[in-house]
C-alpha positions, 0 to 999 in steps of 0.5 A: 850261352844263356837262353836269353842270348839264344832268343831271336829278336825283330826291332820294328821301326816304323816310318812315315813321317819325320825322317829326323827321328826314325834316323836318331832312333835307329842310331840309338839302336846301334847302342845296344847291348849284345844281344842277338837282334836284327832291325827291320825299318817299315816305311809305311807309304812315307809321302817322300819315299824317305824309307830308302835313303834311310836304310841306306845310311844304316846297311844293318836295317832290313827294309820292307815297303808297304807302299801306302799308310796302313797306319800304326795298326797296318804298318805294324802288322806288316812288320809282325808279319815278316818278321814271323816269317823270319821265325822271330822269337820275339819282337820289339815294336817302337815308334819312330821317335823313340830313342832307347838306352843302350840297355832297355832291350836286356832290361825287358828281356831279362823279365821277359825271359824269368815270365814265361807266360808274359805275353808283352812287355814295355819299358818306361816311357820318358817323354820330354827333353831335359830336365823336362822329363816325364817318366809315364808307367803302367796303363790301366783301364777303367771300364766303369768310366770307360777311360783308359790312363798312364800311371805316372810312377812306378813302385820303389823297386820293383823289377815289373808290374803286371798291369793291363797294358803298356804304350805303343810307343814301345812293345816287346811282344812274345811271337807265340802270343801273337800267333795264338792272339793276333796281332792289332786289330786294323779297325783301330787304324790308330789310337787305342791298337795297343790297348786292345792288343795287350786286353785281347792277350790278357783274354788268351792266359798271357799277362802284360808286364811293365818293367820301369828299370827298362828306359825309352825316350819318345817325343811323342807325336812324331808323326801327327804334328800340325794340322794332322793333331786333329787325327787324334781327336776323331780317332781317340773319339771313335776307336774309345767307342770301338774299344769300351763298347766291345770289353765292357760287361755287366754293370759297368756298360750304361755308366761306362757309355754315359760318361763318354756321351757326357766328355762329348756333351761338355766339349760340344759346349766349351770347344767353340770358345776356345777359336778356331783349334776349339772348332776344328777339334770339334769337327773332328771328334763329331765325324769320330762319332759319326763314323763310330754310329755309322759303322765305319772303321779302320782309315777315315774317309773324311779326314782331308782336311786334316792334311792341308796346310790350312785346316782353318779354312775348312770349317 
């Protein structure tokens, strides 16, 4: 028996919108190659309480309920947690409108097997449909324009590359890194989370590697469609703030905090021509900011209006 096929490993989808992708994408895991895997289903305080009726068209998913939306950061914790517990060696966290090939897991746990020092681990993230597909690489941060990006292509040939992080969309994370780093930090809430996981691992001696044979489709924004897109504007406003203002040292902090002032000098300009979406973005990204200064952290408080059917009347 190869030590690969001895290694535990916890698949964690979680769930609170968008029951049409959780289901496609628990259905691509019974795809998968034999490895010796077990899949838990997180219904992160779904509004429907769909998390149930899903698990019930897939007897082989273990459920846990967490009863209200701790959001990415929250509802995957809950899912570490248990599945630490359970004494995983390793566990895969995907979004719920992922789809992953048949052999991504063995992909990722192949590299994650030969690099004992790999901490967590992503496959190439192929958003789109189609022809349409856009093939997304390994993240890298830079912190003299405190901006944080996807590599578009990876080199020819190469079986991994190590790079400072990898989307949340997909993580392959090494239980003994998460027990010595930490598991996501719920000040983020959403947005940014796996950047600073993959940084905080990278702190702790673990490398973060990016393994481009390994394939996941992602719709991408499964869970914050319509009015709820403006949740990414407040939160990529604040949690850039959280996250550059932490990790930046030396030379690269003043530039680093101008350029963010400078994004929001430019859209505090352009956004209103641009309607009402321009308007709403806006807000949004103000109350980030506002939040950020007042020190407030983790689920906004002031983001109803982001829920309602008609965020256009909230202006």
């Amino acid at each position: 028996m190869t030590e690969q096929s001895k290694s535990t490993v916890w698949i964690v989808v979680l769930h609170w919108l968008g029951s049409h992708y959780t289901r496609a994408c628990l259905a691509s895991l019974r795809t998968l190659t034999d490895l010796n895997h077990k899949v838990l289903l997180v219904d992160n305080g779904s509004p429907d309480n769909s998390g149930a009726d899903i698990a019930r068209q897939f007897p082989e998913v273990s459920l846990l309920e967490t009863g209200r939306n701790l959001g990415f950061s929250g509802g995957c914790n809950a899912g570490i947690n248990y599945c630490l517990e359970q004494e995983a060696d390793w566990i895969w966290l995907l979004n719920n409108d992922t789809k992953v090939g048949h052999d991504s897991l063995a992909r990722l746990m192949k590299v994650a097997q030969e690099n004992k020092k790999a901490g967590v681990l992503g496959a190439m993230v192929m958003t789109g449909t189609g022809d349409q597909y856009v093939a997304s690489g390994a993240g890298e941060i830079d912190f003299l324009r405190s901006k944080t990006f996807l590599r578009r292509s990876a080199e020819a040939g190469a079986e991994f590359i190590d790079c400072d992080w990898v989307s949340g969309s997909n993580l392959l994370l090494r239980a003994e890194a998460l027990r010595q780093s930490g598991s996501f930090n719920d000040d983020y809430f959403l947005y940014f989370e796996d950047t600073e996981l993959c940084w905080r691992m990278r702190q702790h001696g673990w490398t973060c590697l990016f393994v481009p044979d390994a394939k996941v489709e992602h719709a991408g924004g499964g869970s914050t469609e319509g009015s709820r897109t403006y949740w990414r504007a407040y939160y990529y406003t604040r949690n850039r703030l959280l996250f550059f203002a932490k990790y930046t040292r030396g030379a690269a902090l003043i530039p680093g905090l101008i350029n963010i002032a400078g994004h929001l000098v430019r859209h505090a300009v352009v956004l209103p021509m641009r309607g009402t979406h321009g308007k709403l973005q806006l807000k949004a990204e103000l109350l980030g900011l506002k939040d950020y200064l007042d020190r407030r952290f983790g689920k906004a408080s002031c983001l109803d209006w982001c829920s309602n059917d008609d965020s256009s009347s909230c202006l």
